[in-house]
C-alpha positions as CSV (number, residue, x, y, z in Angstrom):
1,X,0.0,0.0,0.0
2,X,2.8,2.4,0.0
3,X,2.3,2.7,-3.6
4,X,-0.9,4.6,-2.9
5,X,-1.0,8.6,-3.5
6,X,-0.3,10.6,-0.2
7,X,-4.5,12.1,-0.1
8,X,-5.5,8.4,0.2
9,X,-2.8,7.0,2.9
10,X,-3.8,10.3,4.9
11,X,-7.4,9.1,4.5
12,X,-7.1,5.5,5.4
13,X,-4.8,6.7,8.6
14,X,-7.5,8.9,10.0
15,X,-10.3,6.2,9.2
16,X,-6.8,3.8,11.3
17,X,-6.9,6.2,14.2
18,X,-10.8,6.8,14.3
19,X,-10.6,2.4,14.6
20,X,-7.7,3.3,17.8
21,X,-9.6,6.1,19.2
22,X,-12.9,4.4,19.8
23,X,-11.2,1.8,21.2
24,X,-8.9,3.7,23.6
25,X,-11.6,5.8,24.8
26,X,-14.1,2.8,25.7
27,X,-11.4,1.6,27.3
28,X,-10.1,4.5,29.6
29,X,-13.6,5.2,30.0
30,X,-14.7,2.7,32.0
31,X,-12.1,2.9,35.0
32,X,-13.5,6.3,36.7
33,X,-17.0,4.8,36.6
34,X,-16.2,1.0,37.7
35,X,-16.6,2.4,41.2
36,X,-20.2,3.3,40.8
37,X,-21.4,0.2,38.0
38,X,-19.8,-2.3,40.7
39,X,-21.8,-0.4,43.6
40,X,-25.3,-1.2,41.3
41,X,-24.0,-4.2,40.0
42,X,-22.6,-6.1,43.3
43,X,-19.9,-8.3,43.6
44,X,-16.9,-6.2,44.8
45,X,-15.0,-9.4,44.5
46,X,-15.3,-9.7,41.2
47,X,-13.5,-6.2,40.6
48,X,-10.2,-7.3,39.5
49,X,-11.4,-9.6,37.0
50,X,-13.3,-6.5,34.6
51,X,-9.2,-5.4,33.9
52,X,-8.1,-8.9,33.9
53,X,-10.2,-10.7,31.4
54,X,-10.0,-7.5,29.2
55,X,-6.2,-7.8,29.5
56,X,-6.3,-11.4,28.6
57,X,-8.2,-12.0,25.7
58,X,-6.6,-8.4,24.1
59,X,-3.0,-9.6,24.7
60,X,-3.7,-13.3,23.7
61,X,-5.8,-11.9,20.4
62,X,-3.3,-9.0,19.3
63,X,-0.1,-12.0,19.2
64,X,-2.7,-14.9,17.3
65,X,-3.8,-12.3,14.7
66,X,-0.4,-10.5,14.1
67,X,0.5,-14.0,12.0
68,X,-2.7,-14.4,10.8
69,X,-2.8,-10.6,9.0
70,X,0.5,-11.7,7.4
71,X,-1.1,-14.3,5.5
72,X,-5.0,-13.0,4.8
73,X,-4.0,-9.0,4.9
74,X,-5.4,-6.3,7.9
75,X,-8.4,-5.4,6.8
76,X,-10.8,-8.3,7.5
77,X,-9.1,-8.2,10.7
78,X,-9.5,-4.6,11.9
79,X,-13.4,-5.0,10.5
80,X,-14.4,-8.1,12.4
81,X,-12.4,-6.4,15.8
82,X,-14.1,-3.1,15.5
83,X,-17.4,-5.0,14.7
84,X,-17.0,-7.6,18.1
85,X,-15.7,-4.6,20.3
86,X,-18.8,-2.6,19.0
87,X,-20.9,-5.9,20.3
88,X,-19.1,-6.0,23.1
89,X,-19.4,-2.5,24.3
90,X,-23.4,-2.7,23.5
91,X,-23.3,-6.2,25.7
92,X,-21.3,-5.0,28.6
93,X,-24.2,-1.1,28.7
94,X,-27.1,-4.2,29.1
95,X,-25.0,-5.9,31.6
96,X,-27.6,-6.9,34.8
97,X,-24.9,-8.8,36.7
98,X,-21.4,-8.6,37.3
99,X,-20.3,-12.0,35.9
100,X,-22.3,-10.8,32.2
101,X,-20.3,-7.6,32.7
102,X,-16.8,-9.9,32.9
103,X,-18.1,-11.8,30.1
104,X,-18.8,-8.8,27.9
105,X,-15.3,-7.3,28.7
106,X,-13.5,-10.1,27.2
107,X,-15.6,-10.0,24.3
108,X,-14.4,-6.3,24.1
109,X,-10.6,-7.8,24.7
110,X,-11.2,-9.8,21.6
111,X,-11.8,-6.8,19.7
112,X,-9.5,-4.7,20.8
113,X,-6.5,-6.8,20.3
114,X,-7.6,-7.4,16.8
115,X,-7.5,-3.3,15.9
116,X,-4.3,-2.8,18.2
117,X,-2.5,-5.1,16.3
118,X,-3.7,-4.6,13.0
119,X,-3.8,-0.3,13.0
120,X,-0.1,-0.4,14.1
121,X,0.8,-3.0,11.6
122,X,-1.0,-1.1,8.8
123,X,0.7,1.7,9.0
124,X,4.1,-0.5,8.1
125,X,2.2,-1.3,4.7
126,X,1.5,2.4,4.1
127,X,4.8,3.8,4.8
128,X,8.7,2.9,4.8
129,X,10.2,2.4,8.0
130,X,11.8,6.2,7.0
131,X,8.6,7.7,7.2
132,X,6.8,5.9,10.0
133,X,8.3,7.5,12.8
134,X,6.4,10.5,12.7
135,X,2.8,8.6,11.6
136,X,3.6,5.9,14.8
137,X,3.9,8.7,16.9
138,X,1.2,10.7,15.9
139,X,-0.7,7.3,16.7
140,X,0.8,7.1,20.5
141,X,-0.7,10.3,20.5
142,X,-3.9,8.9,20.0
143,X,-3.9,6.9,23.3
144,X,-2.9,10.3,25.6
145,X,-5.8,11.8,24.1
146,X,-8.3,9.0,25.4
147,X,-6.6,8.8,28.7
148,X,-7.3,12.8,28.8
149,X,-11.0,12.8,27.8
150,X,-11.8,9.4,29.3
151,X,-11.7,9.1,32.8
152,X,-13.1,12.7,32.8
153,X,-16.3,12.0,30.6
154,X,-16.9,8.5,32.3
155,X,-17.0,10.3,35.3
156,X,-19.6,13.0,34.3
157,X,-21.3,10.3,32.8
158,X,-21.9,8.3,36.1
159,X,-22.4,11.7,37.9
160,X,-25.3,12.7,35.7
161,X,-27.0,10.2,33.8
162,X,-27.1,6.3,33.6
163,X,-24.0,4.5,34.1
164,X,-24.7,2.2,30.7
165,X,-23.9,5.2,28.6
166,X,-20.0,4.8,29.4
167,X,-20.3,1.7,26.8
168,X,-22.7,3.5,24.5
169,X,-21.9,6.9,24.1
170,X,-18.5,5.9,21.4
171,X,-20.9,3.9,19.4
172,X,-21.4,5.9,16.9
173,X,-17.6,5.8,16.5
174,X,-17.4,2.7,16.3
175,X,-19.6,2.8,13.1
176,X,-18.3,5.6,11.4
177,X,-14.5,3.9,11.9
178,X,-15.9,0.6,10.3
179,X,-17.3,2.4,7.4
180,X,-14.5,4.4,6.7
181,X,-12.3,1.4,6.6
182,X,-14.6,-0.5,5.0
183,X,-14.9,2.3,2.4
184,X,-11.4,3.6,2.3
185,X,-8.7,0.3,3.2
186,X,-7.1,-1.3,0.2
187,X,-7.5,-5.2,0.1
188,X,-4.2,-6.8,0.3
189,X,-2.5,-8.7,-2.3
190,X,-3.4,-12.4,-1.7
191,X,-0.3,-13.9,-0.5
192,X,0.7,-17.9,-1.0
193,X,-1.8,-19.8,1.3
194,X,0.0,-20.9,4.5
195,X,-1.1,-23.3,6.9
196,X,-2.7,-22.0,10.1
197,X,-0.2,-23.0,13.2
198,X,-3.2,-24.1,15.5
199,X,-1.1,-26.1,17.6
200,X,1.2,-23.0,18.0
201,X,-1.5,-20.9,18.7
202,X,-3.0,-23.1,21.4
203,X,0.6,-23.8,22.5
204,X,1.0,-19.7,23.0
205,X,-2.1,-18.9,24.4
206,X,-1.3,-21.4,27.2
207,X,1.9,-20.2,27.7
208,X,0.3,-16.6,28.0
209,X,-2.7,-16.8,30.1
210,X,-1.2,-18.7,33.0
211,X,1.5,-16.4,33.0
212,X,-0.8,-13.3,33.2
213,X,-3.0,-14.7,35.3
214,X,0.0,-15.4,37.8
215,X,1.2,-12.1,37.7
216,X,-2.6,-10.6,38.3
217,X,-3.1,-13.0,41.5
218,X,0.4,-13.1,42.8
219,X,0.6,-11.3,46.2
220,X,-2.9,-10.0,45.8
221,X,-5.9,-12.9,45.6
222,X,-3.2,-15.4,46.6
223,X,0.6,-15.6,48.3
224,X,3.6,-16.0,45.7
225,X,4.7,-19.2,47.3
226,X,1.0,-20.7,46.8
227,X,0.2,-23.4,45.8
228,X,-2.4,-21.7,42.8
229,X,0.4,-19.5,41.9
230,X,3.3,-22.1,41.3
231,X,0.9,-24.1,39.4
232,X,0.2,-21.3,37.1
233,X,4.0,-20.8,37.0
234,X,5.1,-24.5,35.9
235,X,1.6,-24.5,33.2
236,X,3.5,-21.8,31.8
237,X,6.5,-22.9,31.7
238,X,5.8,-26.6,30.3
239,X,3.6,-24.7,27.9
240,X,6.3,-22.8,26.8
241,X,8.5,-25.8,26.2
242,X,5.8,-27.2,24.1
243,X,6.0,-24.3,22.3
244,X,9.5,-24.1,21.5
245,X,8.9,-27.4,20.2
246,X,6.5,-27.4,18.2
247,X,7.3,-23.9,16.7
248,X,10.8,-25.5,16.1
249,X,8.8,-28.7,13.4
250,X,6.4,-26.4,12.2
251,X,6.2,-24.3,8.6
252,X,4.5,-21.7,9.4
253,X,4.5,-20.7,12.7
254,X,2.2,-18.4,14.5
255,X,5.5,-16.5,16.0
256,X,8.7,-17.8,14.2
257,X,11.0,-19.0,16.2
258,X,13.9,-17.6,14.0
259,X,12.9,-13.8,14.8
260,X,15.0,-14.3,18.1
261,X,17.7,-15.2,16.4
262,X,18.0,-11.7,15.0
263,X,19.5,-9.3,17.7
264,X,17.7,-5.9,16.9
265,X,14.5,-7.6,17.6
266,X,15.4,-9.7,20.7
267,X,16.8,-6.4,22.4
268,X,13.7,-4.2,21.1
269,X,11.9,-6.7,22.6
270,X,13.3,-7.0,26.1
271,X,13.3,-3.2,26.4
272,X,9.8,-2.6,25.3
273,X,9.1,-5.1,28.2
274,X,11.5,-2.9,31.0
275,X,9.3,-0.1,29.5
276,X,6.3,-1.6,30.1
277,X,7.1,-2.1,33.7
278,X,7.7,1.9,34.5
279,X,5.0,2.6,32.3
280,X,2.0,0.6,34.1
281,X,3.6,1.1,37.4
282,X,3.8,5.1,37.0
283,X,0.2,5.0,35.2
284,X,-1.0,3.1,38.6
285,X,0.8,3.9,41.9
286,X,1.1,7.9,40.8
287,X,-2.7,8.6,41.3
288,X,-2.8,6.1,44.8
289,X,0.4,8.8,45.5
290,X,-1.1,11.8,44.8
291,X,-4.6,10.9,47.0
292,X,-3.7,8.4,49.4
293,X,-0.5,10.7,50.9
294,X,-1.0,14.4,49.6
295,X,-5.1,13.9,50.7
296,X,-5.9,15.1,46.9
297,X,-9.7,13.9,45.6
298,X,-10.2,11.5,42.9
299,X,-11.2,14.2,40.5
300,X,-8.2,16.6,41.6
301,X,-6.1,13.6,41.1
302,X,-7.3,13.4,37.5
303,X,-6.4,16.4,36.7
304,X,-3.2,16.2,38.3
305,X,-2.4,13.4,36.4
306,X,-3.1,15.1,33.0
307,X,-0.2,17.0,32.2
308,X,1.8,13.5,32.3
309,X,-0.6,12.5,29.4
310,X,0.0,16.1,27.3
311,X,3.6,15.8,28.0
312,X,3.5,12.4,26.7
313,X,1.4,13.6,23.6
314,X,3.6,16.0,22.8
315,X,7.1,14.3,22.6
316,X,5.5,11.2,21.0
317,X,4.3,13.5,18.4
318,X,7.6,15.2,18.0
319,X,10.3,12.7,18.6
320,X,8.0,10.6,15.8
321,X,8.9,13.9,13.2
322,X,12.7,14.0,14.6
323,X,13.3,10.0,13.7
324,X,11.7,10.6,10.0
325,X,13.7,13.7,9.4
326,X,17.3,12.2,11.0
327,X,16.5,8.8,10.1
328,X,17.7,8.0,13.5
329,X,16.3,6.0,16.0
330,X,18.4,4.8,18.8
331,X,19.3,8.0,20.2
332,X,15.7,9.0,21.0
333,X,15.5,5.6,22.8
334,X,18.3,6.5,25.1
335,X,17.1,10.4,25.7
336,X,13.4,9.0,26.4
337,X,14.6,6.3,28.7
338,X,17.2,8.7,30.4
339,X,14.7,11.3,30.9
340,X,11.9,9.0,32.1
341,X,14.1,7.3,34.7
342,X,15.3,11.1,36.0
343,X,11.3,11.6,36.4
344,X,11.0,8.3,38.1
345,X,13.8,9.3,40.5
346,X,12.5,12.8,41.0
347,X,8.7,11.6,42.3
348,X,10.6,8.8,44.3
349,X,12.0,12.3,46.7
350,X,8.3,13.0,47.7
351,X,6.7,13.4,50.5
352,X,3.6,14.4,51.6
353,X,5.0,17.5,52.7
354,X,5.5,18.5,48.9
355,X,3.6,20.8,46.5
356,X,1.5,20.0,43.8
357,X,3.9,21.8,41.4
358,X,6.6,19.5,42.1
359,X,4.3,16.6,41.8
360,X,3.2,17.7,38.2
361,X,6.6,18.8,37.1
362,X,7.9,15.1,38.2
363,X,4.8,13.4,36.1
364,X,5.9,15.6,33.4
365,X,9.1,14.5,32.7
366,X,8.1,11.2,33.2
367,X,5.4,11.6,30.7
368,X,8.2,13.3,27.9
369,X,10.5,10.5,28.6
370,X,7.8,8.1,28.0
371,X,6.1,9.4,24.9
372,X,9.6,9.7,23.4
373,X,10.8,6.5,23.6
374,X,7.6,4.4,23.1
375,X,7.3,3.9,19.5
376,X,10.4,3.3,19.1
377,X,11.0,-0.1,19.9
378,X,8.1,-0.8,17.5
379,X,9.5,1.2,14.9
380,X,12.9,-0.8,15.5
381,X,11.2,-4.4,15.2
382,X,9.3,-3.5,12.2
383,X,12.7,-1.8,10.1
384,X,14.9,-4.8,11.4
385,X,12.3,-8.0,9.9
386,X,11.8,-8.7,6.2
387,X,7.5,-7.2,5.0
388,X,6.5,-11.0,4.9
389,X,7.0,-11.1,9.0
390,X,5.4,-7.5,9.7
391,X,2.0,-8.3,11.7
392,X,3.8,-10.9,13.9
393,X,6.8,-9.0,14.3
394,X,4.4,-6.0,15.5
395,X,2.2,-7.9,17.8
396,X,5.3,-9.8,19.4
397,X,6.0,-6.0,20.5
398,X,3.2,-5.2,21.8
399,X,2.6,-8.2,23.6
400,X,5.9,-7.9,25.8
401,X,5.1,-3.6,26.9
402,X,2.0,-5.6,28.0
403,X,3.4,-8.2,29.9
404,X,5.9,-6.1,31.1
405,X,3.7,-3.8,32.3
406,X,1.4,-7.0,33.9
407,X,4.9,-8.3,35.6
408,X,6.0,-5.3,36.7
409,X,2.6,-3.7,38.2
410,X,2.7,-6.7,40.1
411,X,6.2,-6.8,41.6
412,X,5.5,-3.2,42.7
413,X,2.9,-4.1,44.4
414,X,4.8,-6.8,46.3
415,X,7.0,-4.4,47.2
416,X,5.1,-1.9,48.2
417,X,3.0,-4.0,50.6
418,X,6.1,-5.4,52.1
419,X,7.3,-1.8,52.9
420,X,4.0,-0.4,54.3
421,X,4.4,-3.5,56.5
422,X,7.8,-2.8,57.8
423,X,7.1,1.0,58.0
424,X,4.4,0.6,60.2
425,X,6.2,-1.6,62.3
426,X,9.1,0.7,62.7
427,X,6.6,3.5,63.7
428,X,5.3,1.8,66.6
429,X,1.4,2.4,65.4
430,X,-1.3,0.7,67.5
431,X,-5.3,1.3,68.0
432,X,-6.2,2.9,71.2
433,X,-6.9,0.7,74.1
434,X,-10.3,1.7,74.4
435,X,-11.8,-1.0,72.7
436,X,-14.7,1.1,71.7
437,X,-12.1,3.4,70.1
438,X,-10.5,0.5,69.1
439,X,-13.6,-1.0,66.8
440,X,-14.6,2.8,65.9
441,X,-10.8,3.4,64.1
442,X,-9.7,0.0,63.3
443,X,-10.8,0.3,59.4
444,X,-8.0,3.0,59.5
445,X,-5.2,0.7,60.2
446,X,-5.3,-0.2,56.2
447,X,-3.6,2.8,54.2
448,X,-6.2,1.5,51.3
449,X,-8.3,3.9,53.4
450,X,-6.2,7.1,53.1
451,X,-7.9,6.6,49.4
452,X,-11.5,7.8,51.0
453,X,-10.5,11.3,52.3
454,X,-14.7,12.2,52.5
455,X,-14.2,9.2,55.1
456,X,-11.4,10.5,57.2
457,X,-12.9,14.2,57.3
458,X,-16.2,12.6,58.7
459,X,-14.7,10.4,61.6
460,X,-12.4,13.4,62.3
461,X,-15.3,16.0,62.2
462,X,-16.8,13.8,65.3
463,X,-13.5,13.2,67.5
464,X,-12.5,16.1,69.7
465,X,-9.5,16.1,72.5
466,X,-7.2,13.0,73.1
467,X,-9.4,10.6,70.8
468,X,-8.9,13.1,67.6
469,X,-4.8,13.4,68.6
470,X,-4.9,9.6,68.6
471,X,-6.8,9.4,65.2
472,X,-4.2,12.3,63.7
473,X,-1.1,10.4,64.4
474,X,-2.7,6.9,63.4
475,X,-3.4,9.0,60.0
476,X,0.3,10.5,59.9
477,X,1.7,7.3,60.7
478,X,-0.1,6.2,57.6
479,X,0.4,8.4,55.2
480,X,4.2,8.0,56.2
481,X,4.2,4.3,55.4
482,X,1.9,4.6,52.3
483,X,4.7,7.8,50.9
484,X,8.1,6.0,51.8
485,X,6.4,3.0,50.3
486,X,5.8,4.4,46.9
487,X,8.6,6.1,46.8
488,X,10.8,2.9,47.2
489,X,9.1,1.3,44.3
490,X,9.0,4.8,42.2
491,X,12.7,4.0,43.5
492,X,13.0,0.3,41.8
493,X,11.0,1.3,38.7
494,X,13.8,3.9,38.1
495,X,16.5,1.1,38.4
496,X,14.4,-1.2,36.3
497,X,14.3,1.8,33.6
498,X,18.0,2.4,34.0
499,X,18.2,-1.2,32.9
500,X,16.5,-0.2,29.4
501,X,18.9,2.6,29.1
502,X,21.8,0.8,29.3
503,X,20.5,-1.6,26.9
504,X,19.9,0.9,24.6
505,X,24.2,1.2,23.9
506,X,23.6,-2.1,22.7
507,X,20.4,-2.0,20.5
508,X,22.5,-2.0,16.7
509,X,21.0,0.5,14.4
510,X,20.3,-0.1,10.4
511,X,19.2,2.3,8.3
512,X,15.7,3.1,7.9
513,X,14.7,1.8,4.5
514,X,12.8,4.0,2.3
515,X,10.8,1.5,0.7
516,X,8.8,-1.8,2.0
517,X,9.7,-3.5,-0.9
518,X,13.0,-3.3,-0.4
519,X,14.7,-6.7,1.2
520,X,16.5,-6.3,4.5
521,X,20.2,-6.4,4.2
522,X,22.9,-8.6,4.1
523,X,23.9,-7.6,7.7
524,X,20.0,-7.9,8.7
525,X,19.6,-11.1,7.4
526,X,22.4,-12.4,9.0
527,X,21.1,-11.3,12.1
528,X,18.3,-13.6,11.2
529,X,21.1,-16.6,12.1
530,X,23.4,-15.5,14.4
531,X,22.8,-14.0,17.8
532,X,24.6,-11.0,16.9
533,X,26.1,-8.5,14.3
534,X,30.0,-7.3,15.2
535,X,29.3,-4.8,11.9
536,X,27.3,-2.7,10.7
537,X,25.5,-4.2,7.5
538,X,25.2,-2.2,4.3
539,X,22.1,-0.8,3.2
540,X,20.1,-2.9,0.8
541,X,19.6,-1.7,-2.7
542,X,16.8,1.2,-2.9
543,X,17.5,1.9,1.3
């Protein structure tokens, strides 16, 4: 398709990122208003699982259909996912329970991991790695911009009207995106008809789930040395050496084994996944930060929280324009990193003592260093693999930022609880002896309930004398153990993106070829068989 005039690829990107917007948005939609559909719905319990099942069936769908769009082409694939993430959406406004809601979330998952990994993947058919830089950017973009206007609209939304019209009101969307792909996306050339790997896909799937699930559950639902979570551990890993197997005897394999073999992809790889681990961690223990220990509302947090988004807009945006006008790639992997890990290290010095300025001009760095390393990884995998392995190659990528992000969220939260534990021990906090006292403030020996500051207003608004001194130090000794908490993992995330920078000395950079048609070089395909490259390789004819 990069053979198509510059009007039309412009059209079919917007009709791409209408696909990615409706998605994003029902997705970041939905986690300001959980609170209140859970509180009609019932089954608190349950909570967890209305991220989790999303996350599974998105992550497991985005990897099995990367391989499949290679063979029968992207646009049956982003049609069907924006048609069953339109059903699912519908489903989950008409939800009545909170198990249909679950089941209607993963029907959404299924959807969304088919446009994820088909929209980024198209845009390697429209344009030369050269010139994607600044389109895969603009597309990052398109996922600040729905964690802006999400959360605040699916909180108005619950505030003043019905709770189902969080999953109906991008509906419309979602039919104008299918019909401008529909309309406006170029069938693919029918390639040679490959078998489908269903044995690798099973294979992968049950290497993936287990693993996710693991990560979800550990040191949460159920203790890392339990016996639920080992089990999930060795499924995945005799899944995995079933998988290795099989992908080893088989033709056409739903992730080729042989794309290891070549360095630049490997390394891509195994940062995007160190990346995903600061990302999801930042995205989910900066909010609990900036209410649980600086007493800020759930609303003020949002706000708060939204210049980390802009920043991250903008520097996605323009690093995306800098690697298509240098035709350089690494370097803005290194900066982005480097800055993001500064950020990390800067929040990890608050305290609750600290201004609100500070706090946003910490998330903004982050957010810079983020949105200017993020696509490239993506861009890196897709210049460094020959066209024929282009969908796999891009869901691969996606599919370790996720389970990075998964892996890491959850060693964080390990962490953290650990600390809170041994901070509160070192502070010598105990309930009154009153009992009565006792039973009235003993929900306030969690820090989960620094998170309900209407709640700690009210119980202190009806204490007076040595009872309200007791409740203000249990509260300070809180908010101490919930702040040096955070910080410490704000603390290991920064190591952990440290990591990625150093990597990035070693991530080898080709030439950003100019045409898709154009074979990866000799160097690159030798990277194909050998581990690594000692020299650079030349660029292939027309690079």
């Amino acid at each position: 398709m990069e053979h198509l005039e510059q009007r039309q690829k412009i059209m079919i990107m917007l009709a791409i990122m209408s696909a990615m917007l409706f998605a994003a948005l029902n997705q970041t939609i939905v986690g300001t208003a959980l609170p209140t559909i859970i509180a009609d719905l019932g089954g608190f319990d349950l909570y967890s699982w209305i991220f989790t099942i999303y996350m599974l069936t998105s992550s497991v769908t985005a990897v099995l259909v990367g391989k499949l769009s290679d063979i029968y082409g992207r646009k049956p694939f982003i049609l069907i996912g924006i048609g069953v993430f339109t059903l699912g959406s519908f489903l989950s406004g008409l939800s009545e329970t909170t198990i249909q809601l679950i089941i209607y979330r993963g029907i959404q998952g299924f959807g969304a991991g088919m446009i994820m990994s088909t929209a980024f993947t198209a845009v390697g058919d429209l344009f030369a790695p050269r010139e994607r830089g600044r389109w895969q950017g603009i597309m990052g973009s398109v996922f600040g911009l729905a964690s802006v206007f999400g959360p605040t609209l699916g909180g108005w939304i619950v505030d003043n009207t019905d709770w189902n019209w969080v999953f109906w009101i991008f509906l419309p969307f979602g039919l104008v995106a299918f019909g401008m792909i529909a309309k406006l996306f170029p069938a693919q050339e029918k390639r040679e008809r490959e078998p489908v790997d269903f044995q690798g896909s099973i294979l992968l799937t049950l290497t993936i789930v287990p693993l996710l699930l693991a990560f979800t559950w550990g040191g949460q639902d159920y203790d890392w040395v339990s016996f639920p979570i080992i089990g999930l551990f060795v499924a995945t890993i005799i899944a995995l050496i079933f998988f290795i197997w099989t992908e080893g005897r088989t033709k056409s394999a739903v992730m080729p084994l042989e794309l290891f073999k070549n360095d630049i992809f490997t390394l891509s790889n195994i940062t995007g996944f160190i990346l995903g681990m600061g990302m999801f961690g930042a995205i989910m223990y900066m909010p609990m930060f900036i209410q649980g220990v600086m007493g800020a509302s759930a609303s003020e947090s949002g706000f708060i929280m939204m210049p980390m988004t802009l920043s991250m807009v903008a520097a996605s945006t323009i690093g995306g324009q800098l690697i298509t006008k240098t035709g350089k790639y690494r370097i803005f992997a290194s900066i982005g990193l480097f800055v993001m890990g500064a950020g990390m290290v800067f929040i990890s010095t608050l305290n609750a003592d600290s201004t609100f300025w500070l706090v946003i001009a910490g998330i903004i760095i982050l957010g810079a260093g983020l949105g200017l390393s993020m696509p490239v990884f993506t861009l890196a995998v897709q210049n460094a693999v020959d066209h024929k392995y282009l969908g796999v190659a891009t869901a691969s990528s996606q599919l370790f930022r996720q389970i990075g992000g998964t892996v890491g969220v959850a060693i964080m939260g390990s962490l953290m609880n650990l600390s809170i534990t041994k901070n509160l021990e070192e502070s010598g906090m105990s309930l009154p002896s009153d009992p009565a006292l006792a039973g009235e403030l003993g929900q306030f020996a969690d820090p989960q309930a620094l998170l309900n500051q209407d709640q700690i207003e009210s119980v202190r608004a009806s204490l007076s004398g040595e009872e309200l001194v007791v409740f203000d130090q249990l509260i300070g000794s809180l908010i101490e153990a919930l702040g040096s908490s955070i910080s410490f993992v704000f603390l290991i995330g920064a190591i952990a993106i440290g990591v990625g920078f150093i990597l990035t000395f070693f991530l080898r950079e080709i030439p950003l070829r100019t045409s898709n048609e154009a074979a990866v070089g000799e160097g690159e395909k030798k990277s194909l068989t050998k581990t690594s490259a000692k020299s650079h390789p030349r660029p292939s004819q027309g690079s």
